[in-house]
C-alpha positions in Angstrom: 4.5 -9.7 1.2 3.5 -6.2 2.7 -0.2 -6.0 3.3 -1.9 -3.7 5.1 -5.6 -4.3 5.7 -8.3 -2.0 6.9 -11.5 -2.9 8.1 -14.4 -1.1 10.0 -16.1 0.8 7.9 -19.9 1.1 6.9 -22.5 3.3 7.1 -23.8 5.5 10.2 -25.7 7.6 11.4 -25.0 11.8 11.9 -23.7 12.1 15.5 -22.8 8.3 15.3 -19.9 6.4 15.9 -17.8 4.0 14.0 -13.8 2.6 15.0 -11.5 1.7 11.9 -8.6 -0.7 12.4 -6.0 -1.8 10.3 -3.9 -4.9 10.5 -0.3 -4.7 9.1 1.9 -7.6 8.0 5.0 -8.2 6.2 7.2 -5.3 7.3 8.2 -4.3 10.5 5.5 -2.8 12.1 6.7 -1.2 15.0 9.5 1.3 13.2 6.9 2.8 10.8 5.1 6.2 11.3 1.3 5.2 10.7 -1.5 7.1 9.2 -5.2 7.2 8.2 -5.9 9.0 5.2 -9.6 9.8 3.7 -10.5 10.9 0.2 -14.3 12.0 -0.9 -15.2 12.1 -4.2 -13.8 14.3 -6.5 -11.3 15.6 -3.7 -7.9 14.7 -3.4 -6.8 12.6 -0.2 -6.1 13.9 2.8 -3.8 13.3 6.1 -6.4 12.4 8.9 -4.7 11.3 12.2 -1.3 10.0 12.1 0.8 8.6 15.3 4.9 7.8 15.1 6.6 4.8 15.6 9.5 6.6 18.1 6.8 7.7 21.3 3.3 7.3 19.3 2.6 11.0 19.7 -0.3 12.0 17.5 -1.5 14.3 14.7 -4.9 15.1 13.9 -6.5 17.6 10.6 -8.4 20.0 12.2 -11.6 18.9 11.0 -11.4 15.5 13.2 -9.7 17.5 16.2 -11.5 16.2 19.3 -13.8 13.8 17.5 -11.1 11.2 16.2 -8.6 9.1 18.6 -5.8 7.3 16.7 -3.9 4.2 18.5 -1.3 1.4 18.0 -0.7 -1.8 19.0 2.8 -2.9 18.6 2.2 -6.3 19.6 -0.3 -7.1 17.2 0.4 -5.0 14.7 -2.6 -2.7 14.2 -3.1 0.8 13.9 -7.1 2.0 14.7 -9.0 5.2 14.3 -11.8 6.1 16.7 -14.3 8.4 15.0 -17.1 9.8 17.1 -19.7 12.6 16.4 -19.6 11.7 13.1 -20.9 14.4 10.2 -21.5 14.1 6.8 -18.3 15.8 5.4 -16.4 13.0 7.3 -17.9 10.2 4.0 -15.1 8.8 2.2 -12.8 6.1 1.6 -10.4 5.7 4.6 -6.9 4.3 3.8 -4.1 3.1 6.2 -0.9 4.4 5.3 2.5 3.0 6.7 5.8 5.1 6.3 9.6 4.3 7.3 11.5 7.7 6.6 11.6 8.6 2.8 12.0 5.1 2.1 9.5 2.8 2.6 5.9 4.1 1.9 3.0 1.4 2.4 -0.9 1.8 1.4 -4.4 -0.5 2.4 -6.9 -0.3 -0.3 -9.3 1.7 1.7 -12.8 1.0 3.6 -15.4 3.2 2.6 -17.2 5.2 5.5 -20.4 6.7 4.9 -22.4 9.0 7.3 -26.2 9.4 6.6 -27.8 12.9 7.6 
């Protein structure tokens, strides 16, 4: 079955660092746009980074612009997300998100990030 399975997560310091990853199986990995996705409490979720299955060019929000670095790996199936100078405002729960066109729309159940001031 489709699983997609993030990992990484914890709690760090401001100014700290911390590197998500997410390990994909049960769909074809390599023809799916990927995405990380965060939601805080009491805010609705929000596109992070993303990076396309066709030439993994990448989208970031502006708020992680220069701070986040978002990757692939084709051959074993995981998508990561870099996150350095970490700040308060970045706390919440970090989903993977896997999309083929309109079609075929995949979530992880999140890892909770949490960065102390």
């Amino acid at each position: 079955q489709v699983q997609l399975v993030e990992s990484g997560g914890g709690l760090v310091q401001f100014g700290g660092s911390l590197r998500l990853s997410c390990a994909a199986s049960g769909f074809p990995f390599s023809i799916y746009d990927m995405s990380w996705y965060r939601q805080a409490p009491g805010k609705e979720r929000e596109l992070v980074a993303s990076i396309t299955s066709a030439d993994s060019s990448t989208k970031y929000a502006d708020s992680v612009k220069g701070r986040f670095i978002i990757s692939r790996d084709n051959a074993k199936n995981t998508v990561g997300l870099q996150m350095n100078s970490l700040k308060p405002e970045d706390t919440a729960v970090y989903y993977c998100n896997g999309k083929y066109r309109r079609w075929y729309d995949y979530w992880g159940r999140g890892t909770q990030v949490t960065v102390s001031s």
